[in-house]
N, CA, C and O atoms as a GROMACS GRO file, in nm:
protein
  616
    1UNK      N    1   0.085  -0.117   0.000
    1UNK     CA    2   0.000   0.000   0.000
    1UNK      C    3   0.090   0.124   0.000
    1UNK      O    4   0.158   0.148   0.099
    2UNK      N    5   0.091   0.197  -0.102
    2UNK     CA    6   0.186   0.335  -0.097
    2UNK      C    7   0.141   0.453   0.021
    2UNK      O    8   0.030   0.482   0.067
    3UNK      N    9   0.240   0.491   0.039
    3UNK     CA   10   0.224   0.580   0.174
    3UNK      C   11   0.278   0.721   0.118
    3UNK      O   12   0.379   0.732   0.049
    4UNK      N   13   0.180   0.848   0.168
    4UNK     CA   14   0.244   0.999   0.070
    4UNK      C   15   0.248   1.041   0.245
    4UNK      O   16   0.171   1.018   0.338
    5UNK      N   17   0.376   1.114   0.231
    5UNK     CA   18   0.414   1.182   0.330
    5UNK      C   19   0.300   1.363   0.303
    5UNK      O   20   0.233   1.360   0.199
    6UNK      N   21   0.292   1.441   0.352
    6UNK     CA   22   0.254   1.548   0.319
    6UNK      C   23   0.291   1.666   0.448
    6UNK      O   24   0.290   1.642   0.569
    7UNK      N   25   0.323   1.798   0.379
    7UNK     CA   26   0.290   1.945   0.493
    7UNK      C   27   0.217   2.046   0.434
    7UNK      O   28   0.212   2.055   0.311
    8UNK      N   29   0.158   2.128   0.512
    8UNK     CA   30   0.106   2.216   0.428
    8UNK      C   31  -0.042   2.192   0.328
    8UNK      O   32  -0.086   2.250   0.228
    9UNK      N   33  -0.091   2.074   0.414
    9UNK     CA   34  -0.219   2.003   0.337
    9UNK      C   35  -0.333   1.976   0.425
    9UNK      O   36  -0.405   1.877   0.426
   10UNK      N   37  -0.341   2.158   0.557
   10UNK     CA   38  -0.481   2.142   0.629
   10UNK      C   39  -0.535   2.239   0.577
   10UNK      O   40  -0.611   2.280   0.665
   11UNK      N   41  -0.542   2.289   0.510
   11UNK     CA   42  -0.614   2.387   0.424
   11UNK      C   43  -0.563   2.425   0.276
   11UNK      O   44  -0.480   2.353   0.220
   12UNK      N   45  -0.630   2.571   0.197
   12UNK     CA   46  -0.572   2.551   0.078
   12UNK      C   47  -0.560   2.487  -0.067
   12UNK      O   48  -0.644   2.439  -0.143
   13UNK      N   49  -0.405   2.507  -0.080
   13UNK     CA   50  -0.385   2.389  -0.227
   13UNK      C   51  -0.326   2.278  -0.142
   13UNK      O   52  -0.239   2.211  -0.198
   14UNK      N   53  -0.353   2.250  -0.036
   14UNK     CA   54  -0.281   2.096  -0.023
   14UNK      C   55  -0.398   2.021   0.013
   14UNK      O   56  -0.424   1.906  -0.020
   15UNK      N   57  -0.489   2.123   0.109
   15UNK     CA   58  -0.602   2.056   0.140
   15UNK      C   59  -0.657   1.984   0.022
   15UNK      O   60  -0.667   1.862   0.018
   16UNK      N   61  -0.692   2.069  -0.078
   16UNK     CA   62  -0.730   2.013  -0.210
   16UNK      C   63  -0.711   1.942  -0.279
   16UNK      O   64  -0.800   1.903  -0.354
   17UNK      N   65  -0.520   1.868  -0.288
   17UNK     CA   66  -0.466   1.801  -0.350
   17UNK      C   67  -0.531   1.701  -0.300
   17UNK      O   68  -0.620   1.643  -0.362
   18UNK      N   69  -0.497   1.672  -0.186
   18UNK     CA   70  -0.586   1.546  -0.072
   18UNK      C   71  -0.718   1.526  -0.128
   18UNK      O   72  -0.755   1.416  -0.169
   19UNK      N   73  -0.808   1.656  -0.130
   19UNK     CA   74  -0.939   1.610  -0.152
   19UNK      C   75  -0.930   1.523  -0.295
   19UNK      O   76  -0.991   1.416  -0.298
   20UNK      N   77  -0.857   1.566  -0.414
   20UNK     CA   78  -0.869   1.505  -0.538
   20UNK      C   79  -0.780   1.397  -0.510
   20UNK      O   80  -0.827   1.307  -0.580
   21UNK      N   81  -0.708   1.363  -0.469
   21UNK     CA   82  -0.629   1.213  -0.401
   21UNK      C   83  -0.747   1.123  -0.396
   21UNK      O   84  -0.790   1.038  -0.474
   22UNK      N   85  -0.795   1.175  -0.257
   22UNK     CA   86  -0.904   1.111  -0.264
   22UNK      C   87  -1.065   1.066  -0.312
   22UNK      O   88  -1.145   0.990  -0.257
   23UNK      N   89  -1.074   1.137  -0.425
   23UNK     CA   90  -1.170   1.138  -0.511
   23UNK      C   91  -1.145   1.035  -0.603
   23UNK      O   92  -1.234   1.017  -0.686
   24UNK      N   93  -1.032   0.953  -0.611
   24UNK     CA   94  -0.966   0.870  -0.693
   24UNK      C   95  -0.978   0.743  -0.616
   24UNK      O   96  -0.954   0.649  -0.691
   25UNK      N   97  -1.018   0.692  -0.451
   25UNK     CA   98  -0.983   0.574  -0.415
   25UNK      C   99  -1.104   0.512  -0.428
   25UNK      O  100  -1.212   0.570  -0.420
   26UNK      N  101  -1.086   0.371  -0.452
   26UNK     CA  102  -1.188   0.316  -0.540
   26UNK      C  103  -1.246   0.284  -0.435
   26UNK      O  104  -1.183   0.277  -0.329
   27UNK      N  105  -1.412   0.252  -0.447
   27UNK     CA  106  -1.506   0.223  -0.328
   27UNK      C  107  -1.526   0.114  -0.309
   27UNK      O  108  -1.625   0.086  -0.240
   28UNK      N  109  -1.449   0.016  -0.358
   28UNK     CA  110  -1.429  -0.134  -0.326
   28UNK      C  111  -1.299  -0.142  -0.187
   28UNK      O  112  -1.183  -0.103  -0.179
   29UNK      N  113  -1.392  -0.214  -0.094
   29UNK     CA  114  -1.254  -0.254   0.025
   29UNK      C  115  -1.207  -0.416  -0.008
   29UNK      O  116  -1.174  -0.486   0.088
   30UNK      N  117  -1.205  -0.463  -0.124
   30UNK     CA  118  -1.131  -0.596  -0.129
   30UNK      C  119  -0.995  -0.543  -0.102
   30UNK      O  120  -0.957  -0.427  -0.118
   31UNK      N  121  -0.935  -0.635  -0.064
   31UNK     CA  122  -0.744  -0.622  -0.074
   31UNK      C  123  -0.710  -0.618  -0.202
   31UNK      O  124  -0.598  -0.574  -0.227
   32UNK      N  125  -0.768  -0.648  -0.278
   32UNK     CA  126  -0.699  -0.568  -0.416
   32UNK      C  127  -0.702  -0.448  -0.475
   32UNK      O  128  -0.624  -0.412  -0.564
   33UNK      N  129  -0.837  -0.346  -0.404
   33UNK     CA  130  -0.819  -0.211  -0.416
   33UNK      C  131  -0.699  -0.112  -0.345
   33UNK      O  132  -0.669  -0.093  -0.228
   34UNK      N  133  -0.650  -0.065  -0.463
   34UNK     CA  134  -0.510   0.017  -0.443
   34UNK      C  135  -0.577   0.120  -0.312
   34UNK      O  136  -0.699   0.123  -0.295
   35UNK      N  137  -0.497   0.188  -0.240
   35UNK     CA  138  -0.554   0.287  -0.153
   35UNK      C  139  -0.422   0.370  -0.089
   35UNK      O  140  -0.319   0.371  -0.157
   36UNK      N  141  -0.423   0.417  -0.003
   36UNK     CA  142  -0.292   0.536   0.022
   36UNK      C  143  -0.318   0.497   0.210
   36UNK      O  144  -0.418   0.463   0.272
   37UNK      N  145  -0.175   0.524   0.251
   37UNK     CA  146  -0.160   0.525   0.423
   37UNK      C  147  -0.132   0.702   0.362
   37UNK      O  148  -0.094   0.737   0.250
   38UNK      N  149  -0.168   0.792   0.489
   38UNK     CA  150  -0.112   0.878   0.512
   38UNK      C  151  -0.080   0.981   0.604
   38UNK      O  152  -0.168   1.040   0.666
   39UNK      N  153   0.039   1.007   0.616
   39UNK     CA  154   0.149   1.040   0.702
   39UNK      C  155   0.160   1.207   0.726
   39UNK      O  156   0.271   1.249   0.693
   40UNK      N  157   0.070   1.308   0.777
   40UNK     CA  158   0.073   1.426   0.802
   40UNK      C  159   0.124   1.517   0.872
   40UNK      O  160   0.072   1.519   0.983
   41UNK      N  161   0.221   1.614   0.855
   41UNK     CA  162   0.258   1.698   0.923
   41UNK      C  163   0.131   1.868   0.982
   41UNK      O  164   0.032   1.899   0.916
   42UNK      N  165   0.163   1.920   1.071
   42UNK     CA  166   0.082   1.988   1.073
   42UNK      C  167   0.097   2.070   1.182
   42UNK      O  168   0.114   2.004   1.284
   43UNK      N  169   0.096   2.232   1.208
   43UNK     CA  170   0.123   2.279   1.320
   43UNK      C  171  -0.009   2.278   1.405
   43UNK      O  172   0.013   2.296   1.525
   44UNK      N  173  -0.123   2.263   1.377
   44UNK     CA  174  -0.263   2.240   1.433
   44UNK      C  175  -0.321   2.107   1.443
   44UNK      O  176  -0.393   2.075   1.348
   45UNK      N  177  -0.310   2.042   1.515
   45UNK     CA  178  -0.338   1.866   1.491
   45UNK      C  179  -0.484   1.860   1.457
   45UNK      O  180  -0.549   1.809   1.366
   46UNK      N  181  -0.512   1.932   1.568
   46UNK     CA  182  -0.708   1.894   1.632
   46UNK      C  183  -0.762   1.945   1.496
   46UNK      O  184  -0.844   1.873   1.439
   47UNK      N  185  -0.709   2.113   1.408
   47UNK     CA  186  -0.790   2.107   1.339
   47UNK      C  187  -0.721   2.044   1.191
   47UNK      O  188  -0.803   2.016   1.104
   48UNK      N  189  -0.653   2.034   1.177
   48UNK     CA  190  -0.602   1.924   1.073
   48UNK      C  191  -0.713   1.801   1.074
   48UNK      O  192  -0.776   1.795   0.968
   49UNK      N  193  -0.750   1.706   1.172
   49UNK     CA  194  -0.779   1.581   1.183
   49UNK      C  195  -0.941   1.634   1.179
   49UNK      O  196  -1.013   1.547   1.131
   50UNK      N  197  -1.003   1.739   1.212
   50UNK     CA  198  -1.123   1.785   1.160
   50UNK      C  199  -1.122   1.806   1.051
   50UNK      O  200  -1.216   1.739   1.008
   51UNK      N  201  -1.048   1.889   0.917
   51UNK     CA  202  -1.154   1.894   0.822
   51UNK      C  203  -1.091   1.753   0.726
   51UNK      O  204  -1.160   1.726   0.628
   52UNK      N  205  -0.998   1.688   0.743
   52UNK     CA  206  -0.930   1.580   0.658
   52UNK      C  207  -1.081   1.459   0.712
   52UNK      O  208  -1.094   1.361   0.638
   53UNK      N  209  -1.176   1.470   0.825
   53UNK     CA  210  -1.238   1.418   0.837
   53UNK      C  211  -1.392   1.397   0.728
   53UNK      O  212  -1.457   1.294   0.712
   54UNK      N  213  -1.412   1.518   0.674
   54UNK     CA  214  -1.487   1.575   0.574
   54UNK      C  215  -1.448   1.528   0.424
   54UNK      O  216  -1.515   1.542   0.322
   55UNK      N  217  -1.290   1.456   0.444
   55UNK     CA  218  -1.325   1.416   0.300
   55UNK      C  219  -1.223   1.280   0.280
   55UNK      O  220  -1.171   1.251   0.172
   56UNK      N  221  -1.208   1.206   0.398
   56UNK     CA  222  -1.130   1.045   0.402
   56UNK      C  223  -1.257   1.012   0.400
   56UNK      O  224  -1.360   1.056   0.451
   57UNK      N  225  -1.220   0.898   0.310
   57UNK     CA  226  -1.343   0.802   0.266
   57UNK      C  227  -1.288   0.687   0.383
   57UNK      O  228  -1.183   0.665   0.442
   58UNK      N  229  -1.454   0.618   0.377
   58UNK     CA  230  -1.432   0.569   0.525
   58UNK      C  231  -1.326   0.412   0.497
   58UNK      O  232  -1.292   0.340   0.591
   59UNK      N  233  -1.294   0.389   0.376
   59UNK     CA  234  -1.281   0.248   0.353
   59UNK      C  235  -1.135   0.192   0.367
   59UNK      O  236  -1.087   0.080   0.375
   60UNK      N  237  -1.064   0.375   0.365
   60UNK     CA  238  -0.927   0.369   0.384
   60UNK      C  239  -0.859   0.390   0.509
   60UNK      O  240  -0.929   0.436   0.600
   61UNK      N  241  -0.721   0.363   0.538
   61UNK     CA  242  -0.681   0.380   0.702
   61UNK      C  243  -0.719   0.511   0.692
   61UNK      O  244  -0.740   0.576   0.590
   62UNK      N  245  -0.726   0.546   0.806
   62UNK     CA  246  -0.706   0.697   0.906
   62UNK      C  247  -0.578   0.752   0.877
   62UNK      O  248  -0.472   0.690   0.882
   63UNK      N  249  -0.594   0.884   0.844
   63UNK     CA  250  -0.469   0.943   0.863
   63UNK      C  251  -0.392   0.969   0.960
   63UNK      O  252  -0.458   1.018   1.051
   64UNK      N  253  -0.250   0.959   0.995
   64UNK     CA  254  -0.198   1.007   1.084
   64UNK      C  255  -0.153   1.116   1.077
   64UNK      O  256  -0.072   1.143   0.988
   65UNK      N  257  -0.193   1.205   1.165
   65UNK     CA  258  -0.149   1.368   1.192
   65UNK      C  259  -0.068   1.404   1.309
   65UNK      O  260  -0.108   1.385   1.424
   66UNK      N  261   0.063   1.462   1.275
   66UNK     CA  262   0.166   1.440   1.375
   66UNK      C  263   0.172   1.606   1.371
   66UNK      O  264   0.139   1.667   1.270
   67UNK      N  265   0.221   1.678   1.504
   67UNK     CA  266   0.245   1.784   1.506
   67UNK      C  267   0.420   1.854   1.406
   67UNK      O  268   0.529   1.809   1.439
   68UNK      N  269   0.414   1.907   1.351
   68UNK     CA  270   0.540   1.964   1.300
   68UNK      C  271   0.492   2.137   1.240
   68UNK      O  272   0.400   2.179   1.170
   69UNK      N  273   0.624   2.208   1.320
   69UNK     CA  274   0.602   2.377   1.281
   69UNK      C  275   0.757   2.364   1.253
   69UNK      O  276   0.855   2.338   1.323
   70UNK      N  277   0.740   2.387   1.149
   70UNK     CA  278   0.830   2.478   1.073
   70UNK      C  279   0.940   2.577   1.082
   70UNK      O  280   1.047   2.599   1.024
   71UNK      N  281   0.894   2.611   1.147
   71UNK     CA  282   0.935   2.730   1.223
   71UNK      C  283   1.075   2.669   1.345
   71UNK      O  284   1.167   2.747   1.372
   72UNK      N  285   1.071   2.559   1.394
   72UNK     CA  286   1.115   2.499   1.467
   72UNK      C  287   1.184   2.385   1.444
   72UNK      O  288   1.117   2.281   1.448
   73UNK      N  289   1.334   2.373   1.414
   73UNK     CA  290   1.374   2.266   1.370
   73UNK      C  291   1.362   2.152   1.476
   73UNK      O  292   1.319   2.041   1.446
   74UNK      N  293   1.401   2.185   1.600
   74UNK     CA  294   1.333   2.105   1.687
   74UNK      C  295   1.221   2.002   1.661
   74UNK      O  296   1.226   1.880   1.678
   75UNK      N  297   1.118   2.079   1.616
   75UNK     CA  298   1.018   2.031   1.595
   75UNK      C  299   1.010   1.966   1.475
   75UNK      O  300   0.921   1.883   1.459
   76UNK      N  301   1.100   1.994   1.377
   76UNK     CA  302   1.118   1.915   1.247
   76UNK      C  303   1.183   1.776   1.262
   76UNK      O  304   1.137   1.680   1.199
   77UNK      N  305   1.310   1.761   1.360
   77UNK     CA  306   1.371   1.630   1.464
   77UNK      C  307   1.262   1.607   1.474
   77UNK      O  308   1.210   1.570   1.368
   78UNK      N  309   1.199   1.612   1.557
   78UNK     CA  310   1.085   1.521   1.661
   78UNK      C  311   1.008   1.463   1.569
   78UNK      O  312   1.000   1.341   1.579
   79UNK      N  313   0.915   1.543   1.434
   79UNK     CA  314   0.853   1.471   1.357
   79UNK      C  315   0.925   1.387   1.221
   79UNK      O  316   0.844   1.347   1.137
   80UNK      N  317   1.039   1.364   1.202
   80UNK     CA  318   1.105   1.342   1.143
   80UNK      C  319   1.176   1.204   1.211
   80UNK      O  320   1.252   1.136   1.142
   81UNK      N  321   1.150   1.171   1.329
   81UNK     CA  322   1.168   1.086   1.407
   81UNK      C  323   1.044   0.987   1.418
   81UNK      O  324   1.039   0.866   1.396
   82UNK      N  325   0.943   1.078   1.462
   82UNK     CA  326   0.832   0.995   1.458
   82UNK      C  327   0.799   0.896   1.285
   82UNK      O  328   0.774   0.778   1.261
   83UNK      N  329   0.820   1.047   1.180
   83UNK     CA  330   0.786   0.955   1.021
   83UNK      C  331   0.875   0.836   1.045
   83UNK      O  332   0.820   0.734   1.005
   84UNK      N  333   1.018   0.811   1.107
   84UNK     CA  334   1.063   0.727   1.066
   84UNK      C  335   1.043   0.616   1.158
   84UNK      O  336   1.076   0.512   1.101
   85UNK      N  337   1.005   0.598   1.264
   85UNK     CA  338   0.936   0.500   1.355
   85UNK      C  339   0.817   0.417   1.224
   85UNK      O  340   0.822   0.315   1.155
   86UNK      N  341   0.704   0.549   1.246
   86UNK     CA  342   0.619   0.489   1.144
   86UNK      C  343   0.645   0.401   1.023
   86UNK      O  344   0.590   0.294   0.994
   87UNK      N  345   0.755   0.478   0.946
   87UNK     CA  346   0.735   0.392   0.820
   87UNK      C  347   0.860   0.240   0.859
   87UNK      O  348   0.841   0.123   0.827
   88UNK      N  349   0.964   0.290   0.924
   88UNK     CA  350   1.089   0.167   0.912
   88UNK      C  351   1.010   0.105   1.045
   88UNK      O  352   1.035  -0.015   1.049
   89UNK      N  353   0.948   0.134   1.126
   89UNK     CA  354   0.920   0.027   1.268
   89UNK      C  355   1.020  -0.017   1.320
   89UNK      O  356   1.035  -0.132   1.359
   90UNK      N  357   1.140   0.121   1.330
   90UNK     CA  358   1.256   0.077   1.426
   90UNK      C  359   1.234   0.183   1.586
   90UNK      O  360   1.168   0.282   1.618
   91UNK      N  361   1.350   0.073   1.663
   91UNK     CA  362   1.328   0.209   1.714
   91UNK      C  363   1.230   0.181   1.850
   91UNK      O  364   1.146   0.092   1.844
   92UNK      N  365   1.246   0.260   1.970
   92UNK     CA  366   1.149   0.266   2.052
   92UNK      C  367   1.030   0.369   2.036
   92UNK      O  368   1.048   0.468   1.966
   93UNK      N  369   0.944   0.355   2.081
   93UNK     CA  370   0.792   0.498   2.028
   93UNK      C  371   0.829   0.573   2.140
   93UNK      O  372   0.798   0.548   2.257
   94UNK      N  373   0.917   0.694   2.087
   94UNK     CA  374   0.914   0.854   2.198
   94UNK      C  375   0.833   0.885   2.210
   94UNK      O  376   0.836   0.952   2.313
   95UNK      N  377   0.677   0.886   2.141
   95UNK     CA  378   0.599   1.014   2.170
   95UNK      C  379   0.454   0.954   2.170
   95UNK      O  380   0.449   0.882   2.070
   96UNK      N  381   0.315   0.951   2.244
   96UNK     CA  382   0.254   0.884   2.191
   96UNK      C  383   0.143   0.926   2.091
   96UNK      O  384   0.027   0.887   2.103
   97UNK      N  385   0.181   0.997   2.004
   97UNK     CA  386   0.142   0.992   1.887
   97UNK      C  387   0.209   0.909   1.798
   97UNK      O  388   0.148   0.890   1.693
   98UNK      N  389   0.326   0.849   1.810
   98UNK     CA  390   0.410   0.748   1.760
   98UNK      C  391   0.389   0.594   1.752
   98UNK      O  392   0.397   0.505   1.667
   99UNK      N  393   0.351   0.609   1.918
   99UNK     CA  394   0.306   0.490   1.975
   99UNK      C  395   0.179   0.450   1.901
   99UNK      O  396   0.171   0.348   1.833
  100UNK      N  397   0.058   0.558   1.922
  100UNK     CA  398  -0.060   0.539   1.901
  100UNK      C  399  -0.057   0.499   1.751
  100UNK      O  400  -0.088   0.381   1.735
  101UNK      N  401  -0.032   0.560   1.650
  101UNK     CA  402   0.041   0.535   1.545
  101UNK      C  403   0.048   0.416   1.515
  101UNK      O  404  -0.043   0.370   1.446
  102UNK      N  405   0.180   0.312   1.566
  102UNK     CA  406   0.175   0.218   1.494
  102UNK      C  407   0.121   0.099   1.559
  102UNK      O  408   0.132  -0.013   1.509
  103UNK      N  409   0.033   0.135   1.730
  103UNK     CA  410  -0.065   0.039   1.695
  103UNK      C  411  -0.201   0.041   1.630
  103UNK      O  412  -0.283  -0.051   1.623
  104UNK      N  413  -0.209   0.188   1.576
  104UNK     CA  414  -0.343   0.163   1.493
  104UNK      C  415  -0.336   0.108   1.355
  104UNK      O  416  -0.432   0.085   1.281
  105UNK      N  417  -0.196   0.089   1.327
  105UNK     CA  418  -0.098   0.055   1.169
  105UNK      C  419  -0.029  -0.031   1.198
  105UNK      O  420   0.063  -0.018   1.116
  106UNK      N  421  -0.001  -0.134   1.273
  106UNK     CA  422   0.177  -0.212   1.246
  106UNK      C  423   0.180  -0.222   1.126
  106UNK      O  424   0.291  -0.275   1.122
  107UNK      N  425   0.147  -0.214   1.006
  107UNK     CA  426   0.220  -0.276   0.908
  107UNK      C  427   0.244  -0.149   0.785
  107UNK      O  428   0.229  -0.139   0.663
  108UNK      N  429   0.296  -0.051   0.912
  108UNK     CA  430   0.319   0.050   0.808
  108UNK      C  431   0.466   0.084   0.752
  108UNK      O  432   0.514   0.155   0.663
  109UNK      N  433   0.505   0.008   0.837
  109UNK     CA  434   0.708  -0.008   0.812
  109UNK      C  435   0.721  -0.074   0.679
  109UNK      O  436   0.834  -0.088   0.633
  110UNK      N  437   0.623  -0.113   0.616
  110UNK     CA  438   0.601  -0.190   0.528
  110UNK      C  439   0.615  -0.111   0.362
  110UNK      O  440   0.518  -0.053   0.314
  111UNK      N  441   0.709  -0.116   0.311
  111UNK     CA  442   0.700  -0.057   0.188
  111UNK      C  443   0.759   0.156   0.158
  111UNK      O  444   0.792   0.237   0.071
  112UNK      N  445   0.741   0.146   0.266
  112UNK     CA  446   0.868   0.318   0.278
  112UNK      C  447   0.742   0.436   0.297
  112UNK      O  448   0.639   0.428   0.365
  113UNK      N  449   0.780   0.519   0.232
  113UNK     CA  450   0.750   0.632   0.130
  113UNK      C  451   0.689   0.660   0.023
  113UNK      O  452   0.737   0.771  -0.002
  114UNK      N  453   0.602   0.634  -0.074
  114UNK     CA  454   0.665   0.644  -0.232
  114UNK      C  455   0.595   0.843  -0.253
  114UNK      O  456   0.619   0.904  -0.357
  115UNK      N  457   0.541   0.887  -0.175
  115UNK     CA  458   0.530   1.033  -0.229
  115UNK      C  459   0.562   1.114  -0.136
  115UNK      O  460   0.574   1.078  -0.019
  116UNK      N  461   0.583   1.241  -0.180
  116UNK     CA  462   0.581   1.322  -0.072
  116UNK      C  463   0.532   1.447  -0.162
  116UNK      O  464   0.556   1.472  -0.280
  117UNK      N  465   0.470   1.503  -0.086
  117UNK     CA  466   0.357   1.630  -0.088
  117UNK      C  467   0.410   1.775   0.009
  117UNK      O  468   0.342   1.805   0.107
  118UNK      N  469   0.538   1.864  -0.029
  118UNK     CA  470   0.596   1.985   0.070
  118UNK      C  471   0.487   2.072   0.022
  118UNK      O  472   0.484   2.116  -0.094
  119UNK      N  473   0.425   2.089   0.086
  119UNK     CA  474   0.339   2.218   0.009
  119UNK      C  475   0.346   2.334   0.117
  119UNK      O  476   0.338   2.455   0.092
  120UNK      N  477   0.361   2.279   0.237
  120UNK     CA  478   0.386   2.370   0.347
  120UNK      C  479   0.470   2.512   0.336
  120UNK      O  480   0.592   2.498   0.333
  121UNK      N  481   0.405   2.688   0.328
  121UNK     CA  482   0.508   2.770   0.295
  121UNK      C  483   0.414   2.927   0.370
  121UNK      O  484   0.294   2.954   0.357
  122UNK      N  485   0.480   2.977   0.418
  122UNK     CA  486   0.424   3.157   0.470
  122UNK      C  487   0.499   3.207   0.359
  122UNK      O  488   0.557   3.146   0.270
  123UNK      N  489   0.489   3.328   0.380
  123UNK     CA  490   0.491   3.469   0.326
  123UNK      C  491   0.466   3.593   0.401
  123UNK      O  492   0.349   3.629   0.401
  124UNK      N  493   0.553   3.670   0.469
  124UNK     CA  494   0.530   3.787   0.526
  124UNK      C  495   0.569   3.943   0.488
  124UNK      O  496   0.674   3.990   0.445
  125UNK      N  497   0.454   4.000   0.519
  125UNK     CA  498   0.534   4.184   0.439
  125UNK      C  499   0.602   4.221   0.508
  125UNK      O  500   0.608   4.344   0.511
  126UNK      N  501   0.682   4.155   0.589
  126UNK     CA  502   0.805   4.248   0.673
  126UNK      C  503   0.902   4.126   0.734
  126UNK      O  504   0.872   4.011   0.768
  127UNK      N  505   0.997   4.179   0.736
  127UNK     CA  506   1.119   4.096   0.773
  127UNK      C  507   1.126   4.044   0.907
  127UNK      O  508   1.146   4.127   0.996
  128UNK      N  509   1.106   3.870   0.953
  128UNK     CA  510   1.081   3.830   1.093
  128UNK      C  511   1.194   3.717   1.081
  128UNK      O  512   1.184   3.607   1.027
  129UNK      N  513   1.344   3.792   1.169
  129UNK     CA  514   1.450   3.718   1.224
  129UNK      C  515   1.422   3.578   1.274
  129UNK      O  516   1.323   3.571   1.347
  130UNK      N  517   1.470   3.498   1.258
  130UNK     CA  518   1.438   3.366   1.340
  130UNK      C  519   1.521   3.268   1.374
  130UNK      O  520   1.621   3.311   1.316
  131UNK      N  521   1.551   3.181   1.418
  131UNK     CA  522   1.677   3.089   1.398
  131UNK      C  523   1.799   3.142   1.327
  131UNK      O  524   1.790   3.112   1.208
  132UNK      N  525   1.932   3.223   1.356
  132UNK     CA  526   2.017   3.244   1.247
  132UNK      C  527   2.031   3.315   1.207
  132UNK      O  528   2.130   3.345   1.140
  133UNK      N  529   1.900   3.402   1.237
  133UNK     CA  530   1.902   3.572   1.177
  133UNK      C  531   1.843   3.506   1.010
  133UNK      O  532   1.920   3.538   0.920
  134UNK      N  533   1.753   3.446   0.977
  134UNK     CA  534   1.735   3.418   0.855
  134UNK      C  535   1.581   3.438   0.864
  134UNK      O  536   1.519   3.394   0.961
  135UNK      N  537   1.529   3.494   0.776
  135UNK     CA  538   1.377   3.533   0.771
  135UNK      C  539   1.284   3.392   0.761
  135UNK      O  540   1.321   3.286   0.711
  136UNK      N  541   1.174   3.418   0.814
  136UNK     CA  542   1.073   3.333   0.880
  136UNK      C  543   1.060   3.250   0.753
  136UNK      O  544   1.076   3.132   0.784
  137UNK      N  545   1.034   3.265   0.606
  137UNK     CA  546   1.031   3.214   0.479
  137UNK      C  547   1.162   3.158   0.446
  137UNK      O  548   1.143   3.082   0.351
  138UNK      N  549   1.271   3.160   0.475
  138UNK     CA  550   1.396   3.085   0.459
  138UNK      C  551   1.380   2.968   0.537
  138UNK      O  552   1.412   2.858   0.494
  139UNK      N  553   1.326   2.988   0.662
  139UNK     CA  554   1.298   2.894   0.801
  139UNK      C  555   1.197   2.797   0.711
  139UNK      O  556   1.231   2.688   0.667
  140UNK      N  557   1.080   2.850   0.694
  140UNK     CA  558   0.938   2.739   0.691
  140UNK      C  559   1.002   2.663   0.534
  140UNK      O  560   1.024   2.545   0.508
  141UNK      N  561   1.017   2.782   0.456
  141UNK     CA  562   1.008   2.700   0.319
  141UNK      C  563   1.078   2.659   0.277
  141UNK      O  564   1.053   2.570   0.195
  142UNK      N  565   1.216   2.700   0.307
  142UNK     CA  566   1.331   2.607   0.298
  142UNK      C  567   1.361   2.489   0.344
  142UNK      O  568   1.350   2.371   0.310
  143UNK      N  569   1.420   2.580   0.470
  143UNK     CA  570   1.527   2.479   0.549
  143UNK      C  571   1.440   2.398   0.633
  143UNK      O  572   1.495   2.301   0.685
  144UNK      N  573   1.302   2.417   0.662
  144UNK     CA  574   1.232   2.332   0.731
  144UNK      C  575   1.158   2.252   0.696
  144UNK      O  576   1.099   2.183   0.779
  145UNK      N  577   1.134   2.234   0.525
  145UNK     CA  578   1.105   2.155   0.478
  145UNK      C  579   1.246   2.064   0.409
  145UNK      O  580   1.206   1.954   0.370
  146UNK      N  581   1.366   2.079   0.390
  146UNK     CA  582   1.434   2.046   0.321
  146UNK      C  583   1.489   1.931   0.487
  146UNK      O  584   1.505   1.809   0.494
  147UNK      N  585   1.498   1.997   0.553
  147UNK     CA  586   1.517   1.887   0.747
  147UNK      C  587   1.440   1.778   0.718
  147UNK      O  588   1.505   1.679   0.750
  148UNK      N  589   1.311   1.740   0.664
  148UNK     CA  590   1.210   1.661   0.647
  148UNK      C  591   1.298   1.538   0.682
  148UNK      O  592   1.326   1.471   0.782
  149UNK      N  593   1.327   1.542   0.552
  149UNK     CA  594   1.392   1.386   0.551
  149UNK      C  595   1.508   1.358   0.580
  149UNK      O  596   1.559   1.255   0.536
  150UNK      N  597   1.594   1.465   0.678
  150UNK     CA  598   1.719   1.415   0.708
  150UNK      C  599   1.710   1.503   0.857
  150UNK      O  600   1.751   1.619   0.867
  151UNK      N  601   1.644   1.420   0.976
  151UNK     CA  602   1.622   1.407   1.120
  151UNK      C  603   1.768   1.510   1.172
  151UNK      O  604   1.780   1.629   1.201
  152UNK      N  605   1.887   1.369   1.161
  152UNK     CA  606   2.003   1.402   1.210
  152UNK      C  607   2.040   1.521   1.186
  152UNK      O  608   2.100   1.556   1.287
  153UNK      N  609   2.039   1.622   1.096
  153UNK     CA  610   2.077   1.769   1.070
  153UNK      C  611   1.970   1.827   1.150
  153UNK      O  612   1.971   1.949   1.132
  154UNK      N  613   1.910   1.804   1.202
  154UNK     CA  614   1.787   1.940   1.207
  154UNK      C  615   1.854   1.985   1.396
  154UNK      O  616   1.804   2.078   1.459
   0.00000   0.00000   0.00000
């Protein structure tokens, strides 16, 4: 079962991408209907997991929605730790959204990654220092999406 990582997809153009994602999964639950695990970043959990509720069809897993801001490489480690619990199933569960995670999934270590969805990005009319002295848009859309997939740097 392919698994799409995603940020930047609780509202918006990502929200949307999702919605047409899922406008595509077939309404057959045999095991031979293709379907998607998926793996969410998000600085708002509660309302992330509300409106993604409005348009997961019921036949597929639940999404998992893990906290990650941008803004915070910290916080890019931590969820970058958790994706990789989830998908490799190494590892002890730090957090229990991790935990909870892969017992609502064990068999999500199963098969990797195959998409990923950065859509996650601000924009501000005035210059906001942050980490480094580097503006808040260097932080989110860069370097805090580019940390994603490599934990150990962040």
């Amino acid at each position: 079962m392919p698994t799409l990582l995603c940020t930047g997809c609780s509202s918006g153009l990502g929200l949307q991408a999702l919605r047409h994602l899922y406008s595509h999964v077939p309404s057959s639950t045999s095991p031979a209907a293709p379907s998607w695990r998926l793996i969410i970043g998000a600085r708002d959990v509660a309302a992330t997991q509300a409106r993604l509720a409005t348009i997961v069809p019921a036949q597929i897993p639940k999404p998992h929605v893990l906290h990650l801001d941008l803004e915070s490489f910290e916080s890019v480690r931590t969820f970058s730790d958790q994706v990789r619990l989830l998908v490799e199933g190494s590892g002890a569960e730090s957090t229990p959204e991790a935990s909870r995670a892969r017992t609502d999934a064990p068999d999500w270590h199963e098969g990797g990654i195959q998409c990923i969805l950065l859509n996650a990005g601000v924009y501000t009319a005035k210059f906001e220092p942050l980490q480094g002295g580097w503006c808040k848009e260097a932080i989110v859309n860069t370097f805090g999406q580019s940390r994603n997939g490599s934990a150990d740097q962040a």
